[in-house]
N, CA and C of each residue as an Amber inpcrd file, in Angstrom:
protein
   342
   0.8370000  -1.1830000   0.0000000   0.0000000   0.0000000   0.0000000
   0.8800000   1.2440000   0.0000000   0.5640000   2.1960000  -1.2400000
   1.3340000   3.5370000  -0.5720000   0.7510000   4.5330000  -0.0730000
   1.5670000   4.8350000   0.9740000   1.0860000   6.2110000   1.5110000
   1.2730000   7.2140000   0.9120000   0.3050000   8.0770000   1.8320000
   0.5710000   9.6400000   1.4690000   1.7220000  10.1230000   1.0810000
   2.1070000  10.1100000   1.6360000   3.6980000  10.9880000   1.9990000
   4.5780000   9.7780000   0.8160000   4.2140000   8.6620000   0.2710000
   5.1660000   8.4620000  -0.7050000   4.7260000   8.6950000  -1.7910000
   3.0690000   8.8880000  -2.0000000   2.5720000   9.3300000  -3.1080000
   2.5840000  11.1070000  -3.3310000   2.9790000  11.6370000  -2.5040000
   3.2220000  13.1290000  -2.4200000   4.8780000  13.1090000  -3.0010000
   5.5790000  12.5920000  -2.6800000   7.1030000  12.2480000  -3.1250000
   7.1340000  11.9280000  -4.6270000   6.2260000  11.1730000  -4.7130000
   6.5590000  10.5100000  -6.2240000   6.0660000  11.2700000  -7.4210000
   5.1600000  12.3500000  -7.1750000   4.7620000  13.5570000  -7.6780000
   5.6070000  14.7710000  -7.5440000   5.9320000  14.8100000  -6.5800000
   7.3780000  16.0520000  -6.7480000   8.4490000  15.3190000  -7.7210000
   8.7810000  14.2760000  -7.2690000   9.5060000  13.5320000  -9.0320000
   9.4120000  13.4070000  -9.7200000   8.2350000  13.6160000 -10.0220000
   7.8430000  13.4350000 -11.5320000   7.5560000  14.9980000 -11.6730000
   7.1210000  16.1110000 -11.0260000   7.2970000  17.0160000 -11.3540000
   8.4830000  18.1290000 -11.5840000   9.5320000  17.4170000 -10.7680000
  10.6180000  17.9050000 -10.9110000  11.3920000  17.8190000 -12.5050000
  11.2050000  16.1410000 -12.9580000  11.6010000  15.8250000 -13.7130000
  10.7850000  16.3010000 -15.3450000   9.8360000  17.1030000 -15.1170000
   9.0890000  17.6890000 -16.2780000   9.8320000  19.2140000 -16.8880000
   9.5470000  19.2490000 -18.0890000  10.1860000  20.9740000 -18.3080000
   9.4120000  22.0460000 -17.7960000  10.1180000  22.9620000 -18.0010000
   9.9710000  24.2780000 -16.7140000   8.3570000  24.1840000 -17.0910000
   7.9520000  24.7740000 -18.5730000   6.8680000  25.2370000 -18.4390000
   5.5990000  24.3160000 -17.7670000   5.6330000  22.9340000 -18.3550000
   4.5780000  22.0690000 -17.6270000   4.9660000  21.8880000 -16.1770000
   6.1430000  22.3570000 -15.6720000   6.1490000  21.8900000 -14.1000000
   5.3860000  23.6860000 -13.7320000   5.5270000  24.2370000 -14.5710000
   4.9690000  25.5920000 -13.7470000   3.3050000  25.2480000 -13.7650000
   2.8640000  24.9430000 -14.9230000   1.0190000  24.4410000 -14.2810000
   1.6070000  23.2600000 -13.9950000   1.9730000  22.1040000 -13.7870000
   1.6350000  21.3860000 -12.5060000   1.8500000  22.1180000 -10.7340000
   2.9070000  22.8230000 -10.7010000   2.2640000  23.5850000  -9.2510000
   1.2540000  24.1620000  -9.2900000   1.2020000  25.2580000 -10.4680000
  -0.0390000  25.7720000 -10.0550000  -1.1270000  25.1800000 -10.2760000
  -1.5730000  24.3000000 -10.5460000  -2.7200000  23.2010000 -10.6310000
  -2.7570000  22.9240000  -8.9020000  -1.4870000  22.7090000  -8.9620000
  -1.6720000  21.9180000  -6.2790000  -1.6400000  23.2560000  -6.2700000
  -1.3370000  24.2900000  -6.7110000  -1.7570000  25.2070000  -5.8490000
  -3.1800000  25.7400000  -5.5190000  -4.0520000  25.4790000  -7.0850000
  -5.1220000  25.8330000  -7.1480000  -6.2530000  24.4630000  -5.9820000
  -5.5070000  23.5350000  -6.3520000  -6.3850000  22.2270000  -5.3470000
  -6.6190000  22.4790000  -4.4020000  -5.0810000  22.9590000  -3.7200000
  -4.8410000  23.1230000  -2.4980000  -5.9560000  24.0530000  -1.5710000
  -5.3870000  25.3910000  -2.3440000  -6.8780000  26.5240000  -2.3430000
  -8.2120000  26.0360000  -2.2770000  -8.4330000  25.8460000  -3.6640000
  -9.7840000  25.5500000  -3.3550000 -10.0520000  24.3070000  -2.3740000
  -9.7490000  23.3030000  -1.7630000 -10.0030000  22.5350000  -0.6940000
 -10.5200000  23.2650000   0.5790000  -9.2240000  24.1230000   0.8270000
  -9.4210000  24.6720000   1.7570000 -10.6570000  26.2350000   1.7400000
 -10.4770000  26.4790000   1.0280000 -11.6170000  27.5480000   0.6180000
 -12.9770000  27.3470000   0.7810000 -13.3030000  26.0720000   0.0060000
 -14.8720000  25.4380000   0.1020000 -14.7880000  24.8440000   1.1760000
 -14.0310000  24.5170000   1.9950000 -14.3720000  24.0540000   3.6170000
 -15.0020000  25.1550000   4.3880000 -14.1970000  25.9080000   4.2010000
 -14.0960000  27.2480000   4.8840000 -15.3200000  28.0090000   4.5850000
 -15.6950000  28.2080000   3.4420000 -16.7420000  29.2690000   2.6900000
 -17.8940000  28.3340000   3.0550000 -18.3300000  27.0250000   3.4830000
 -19.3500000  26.1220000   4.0290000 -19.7570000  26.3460000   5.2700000
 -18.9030000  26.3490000   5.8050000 -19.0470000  26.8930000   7.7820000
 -18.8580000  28.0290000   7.7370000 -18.7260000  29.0190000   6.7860000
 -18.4390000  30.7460000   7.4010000 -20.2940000  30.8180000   6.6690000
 -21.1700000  30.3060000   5.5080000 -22.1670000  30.9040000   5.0000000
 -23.2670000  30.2880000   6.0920000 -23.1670000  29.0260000   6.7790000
 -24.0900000  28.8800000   7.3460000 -23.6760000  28.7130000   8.9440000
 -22.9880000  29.7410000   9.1620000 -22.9480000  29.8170000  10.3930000
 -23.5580000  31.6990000  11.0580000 -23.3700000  30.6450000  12.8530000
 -24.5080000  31.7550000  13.3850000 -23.9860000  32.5010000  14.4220000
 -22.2220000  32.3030000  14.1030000 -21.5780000  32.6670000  15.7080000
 -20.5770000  33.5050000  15.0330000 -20.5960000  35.0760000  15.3730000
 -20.0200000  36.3280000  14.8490000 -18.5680000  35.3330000  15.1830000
 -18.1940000  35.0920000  16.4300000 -16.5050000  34.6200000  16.6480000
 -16.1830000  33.5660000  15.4420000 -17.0890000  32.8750000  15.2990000
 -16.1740000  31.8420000  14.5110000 -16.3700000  32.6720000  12.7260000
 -17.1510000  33.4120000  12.4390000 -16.9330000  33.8460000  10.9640000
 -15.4110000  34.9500000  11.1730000 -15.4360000  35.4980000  12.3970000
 -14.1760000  36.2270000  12.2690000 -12.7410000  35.6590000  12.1430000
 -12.8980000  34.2970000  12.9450000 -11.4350000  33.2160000  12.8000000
 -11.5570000  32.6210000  11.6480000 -12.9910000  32.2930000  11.0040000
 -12.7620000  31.5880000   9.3070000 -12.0910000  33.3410000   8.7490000
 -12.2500000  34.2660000   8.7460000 -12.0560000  35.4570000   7.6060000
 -10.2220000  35.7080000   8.0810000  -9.6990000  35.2230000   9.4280000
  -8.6580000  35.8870000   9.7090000  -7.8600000  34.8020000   9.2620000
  -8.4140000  33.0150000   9.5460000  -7.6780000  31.7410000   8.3490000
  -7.1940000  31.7950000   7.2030000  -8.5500000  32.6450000   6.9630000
  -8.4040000  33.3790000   5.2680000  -7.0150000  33.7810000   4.3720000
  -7.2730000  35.0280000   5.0660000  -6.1550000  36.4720000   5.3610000
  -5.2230000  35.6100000   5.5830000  -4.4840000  34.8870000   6.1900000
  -3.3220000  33.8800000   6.4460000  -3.1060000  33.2780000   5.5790000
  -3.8660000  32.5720000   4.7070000  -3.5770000  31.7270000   3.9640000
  -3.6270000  32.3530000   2.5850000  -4.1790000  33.6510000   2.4640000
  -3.8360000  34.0310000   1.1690000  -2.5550000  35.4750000   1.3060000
  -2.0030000  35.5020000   2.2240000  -0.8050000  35.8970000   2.2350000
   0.5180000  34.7250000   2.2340000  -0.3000000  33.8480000   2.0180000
   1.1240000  32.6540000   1.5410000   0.7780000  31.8130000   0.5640000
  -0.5930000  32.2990000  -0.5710000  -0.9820000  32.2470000  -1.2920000
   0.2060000  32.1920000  -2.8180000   0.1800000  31.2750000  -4.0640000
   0.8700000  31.5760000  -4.8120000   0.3590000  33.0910000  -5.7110000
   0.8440000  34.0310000  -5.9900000   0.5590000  35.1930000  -6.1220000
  -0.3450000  35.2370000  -8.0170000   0.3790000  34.2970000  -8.5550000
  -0.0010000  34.0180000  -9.6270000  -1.6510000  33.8250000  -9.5690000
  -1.7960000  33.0350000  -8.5260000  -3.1740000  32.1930000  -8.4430000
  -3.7200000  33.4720000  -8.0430000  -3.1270000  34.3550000  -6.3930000
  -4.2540000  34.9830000  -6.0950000  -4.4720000  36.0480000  -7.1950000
  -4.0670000  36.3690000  -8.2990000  -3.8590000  37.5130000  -9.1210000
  -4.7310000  36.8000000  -9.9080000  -5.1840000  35.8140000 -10.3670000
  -6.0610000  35.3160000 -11.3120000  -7.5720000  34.7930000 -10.5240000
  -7.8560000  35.0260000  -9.4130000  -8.8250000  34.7120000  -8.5220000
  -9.3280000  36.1420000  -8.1550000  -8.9780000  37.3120000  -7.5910000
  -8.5190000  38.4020000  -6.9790000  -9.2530000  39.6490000  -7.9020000
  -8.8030000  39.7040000  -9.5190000  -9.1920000  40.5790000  -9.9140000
  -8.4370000  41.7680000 -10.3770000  -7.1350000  41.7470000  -9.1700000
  -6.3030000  42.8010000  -9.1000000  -7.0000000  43.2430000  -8.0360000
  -8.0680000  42.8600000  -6.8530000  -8.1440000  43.4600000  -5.8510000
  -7.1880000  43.6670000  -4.7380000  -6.0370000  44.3040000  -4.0390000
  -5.5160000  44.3190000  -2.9210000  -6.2580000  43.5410000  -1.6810000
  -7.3450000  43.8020000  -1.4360000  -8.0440000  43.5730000  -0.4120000
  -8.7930000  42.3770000  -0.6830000  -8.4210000  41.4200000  -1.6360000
  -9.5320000  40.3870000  -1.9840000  -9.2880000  39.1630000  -0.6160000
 -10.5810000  39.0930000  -0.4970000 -10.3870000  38.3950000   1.1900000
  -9.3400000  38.3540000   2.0340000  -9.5350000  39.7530000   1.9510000
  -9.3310000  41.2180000   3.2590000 -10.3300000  41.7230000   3.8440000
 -11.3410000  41.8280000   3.3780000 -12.3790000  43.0010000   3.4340000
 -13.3720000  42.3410000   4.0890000 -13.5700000  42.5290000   5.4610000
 -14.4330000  41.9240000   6.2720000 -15.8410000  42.2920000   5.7970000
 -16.2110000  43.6660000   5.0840000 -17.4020000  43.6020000   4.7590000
 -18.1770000  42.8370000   2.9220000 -17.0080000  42.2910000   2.5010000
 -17.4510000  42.3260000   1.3620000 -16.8480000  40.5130000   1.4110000
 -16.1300000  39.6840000   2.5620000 -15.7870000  38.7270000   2.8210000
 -16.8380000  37.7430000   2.0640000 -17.8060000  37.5640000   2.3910000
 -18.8860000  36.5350000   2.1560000 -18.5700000  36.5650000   0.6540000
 -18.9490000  37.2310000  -0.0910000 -18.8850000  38.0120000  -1.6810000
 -17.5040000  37.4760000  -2.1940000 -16.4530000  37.4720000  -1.4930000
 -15.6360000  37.4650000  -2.1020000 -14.6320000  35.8920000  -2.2770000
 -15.3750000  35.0700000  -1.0250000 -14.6290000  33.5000000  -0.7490000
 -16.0470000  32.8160000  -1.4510000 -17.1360000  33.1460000  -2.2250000
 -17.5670000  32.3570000  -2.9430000 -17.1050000  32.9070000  -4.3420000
 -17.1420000  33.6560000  -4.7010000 -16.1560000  34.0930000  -6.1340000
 -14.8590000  33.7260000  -6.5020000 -14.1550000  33.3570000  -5.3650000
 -12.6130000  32.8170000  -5.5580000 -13.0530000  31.3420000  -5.3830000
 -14.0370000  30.3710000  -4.6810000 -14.6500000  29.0330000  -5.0300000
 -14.6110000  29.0490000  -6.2130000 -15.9090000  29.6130000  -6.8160000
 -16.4340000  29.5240000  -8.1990000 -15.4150000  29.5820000  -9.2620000
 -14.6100000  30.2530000  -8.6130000 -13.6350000  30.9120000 -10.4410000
 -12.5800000  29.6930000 -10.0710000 -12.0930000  29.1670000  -8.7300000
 -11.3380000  27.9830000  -9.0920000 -11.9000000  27.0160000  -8.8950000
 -13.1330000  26.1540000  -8.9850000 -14.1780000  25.1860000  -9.5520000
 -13.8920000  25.6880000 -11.2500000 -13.9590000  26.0260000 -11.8520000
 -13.7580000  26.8230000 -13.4210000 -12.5700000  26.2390000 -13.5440000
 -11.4770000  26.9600000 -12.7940000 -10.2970000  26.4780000 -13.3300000
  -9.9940000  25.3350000 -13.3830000 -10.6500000  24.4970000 -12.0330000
  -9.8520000  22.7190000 -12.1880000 -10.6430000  22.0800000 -13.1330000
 -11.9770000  22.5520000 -13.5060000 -13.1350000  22.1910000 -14.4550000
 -12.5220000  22.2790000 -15.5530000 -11.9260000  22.9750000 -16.1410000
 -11.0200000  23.5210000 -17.1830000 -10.0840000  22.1930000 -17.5750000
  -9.3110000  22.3580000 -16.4880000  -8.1640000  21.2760000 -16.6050000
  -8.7570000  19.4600000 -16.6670000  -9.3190000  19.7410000 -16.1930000
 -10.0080000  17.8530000 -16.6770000 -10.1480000  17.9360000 -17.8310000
 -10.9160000  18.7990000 -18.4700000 -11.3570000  19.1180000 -19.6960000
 -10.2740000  19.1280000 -20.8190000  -8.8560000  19.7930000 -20.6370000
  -8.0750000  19.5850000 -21.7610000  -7.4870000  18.1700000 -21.3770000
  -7.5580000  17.5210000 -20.2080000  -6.2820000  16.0950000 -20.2310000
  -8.2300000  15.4820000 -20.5760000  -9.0540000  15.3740000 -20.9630000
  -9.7590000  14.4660000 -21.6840000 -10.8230000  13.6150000 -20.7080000
């Protein structure tokens, strides 16, 4: 049986071993996964929830994680907004639009490998 962690290995090898340009969308493909995983978790318990504290720790998770965000991605999610899930008042608005547009993108990518 392999594990995680050797099937995570054996994909950095094989991505290592690809040319620049296809290893650049294969990260950004885990980068976009990555995101959106965590995004639609997040954007599920922040829309139907009823407790001001916990939408403020999903929006500040956020903010964390898209300051270590690949910049490429957040620049193609984002808009060119500075503040794109930053903005506590426009938050809700803005972590289902960065769902949607990367649901699109991985939708995309099935679509050209067939």
């Amino acid at each position: 049986m392999i594990t995680k962690r050797e099937n995570s290995e054996s994909r950095a090898e094989l991505v290592r071993a690809m040319p620049s340009r296809e290893r650049g969308r294969a990260l950004l493909k885990d980068s976009i996964e990555t995101a959106y995983s965590f995004l639609h978790q997040k954007r599920n318990v922040y829309i139907h929830s009823s407790l001001d504290w916990q939408k403020d720790d999903i929006e500040y998770a956020i903010a964390s994680f898209v300051d270590e965000m690949s910049h490429e991605l957040l620049d193609a999610i984002s808009g060119g907004r500075a503040d794109f899930l930053r903005d506590h008042k426009r938050f809700q608005e803005d972590i289902t639009k960065a769902v949607e547009i990367m649901e699109k993108m991985l939708s995309h990518d099935k679509d050209e490998l067939g």
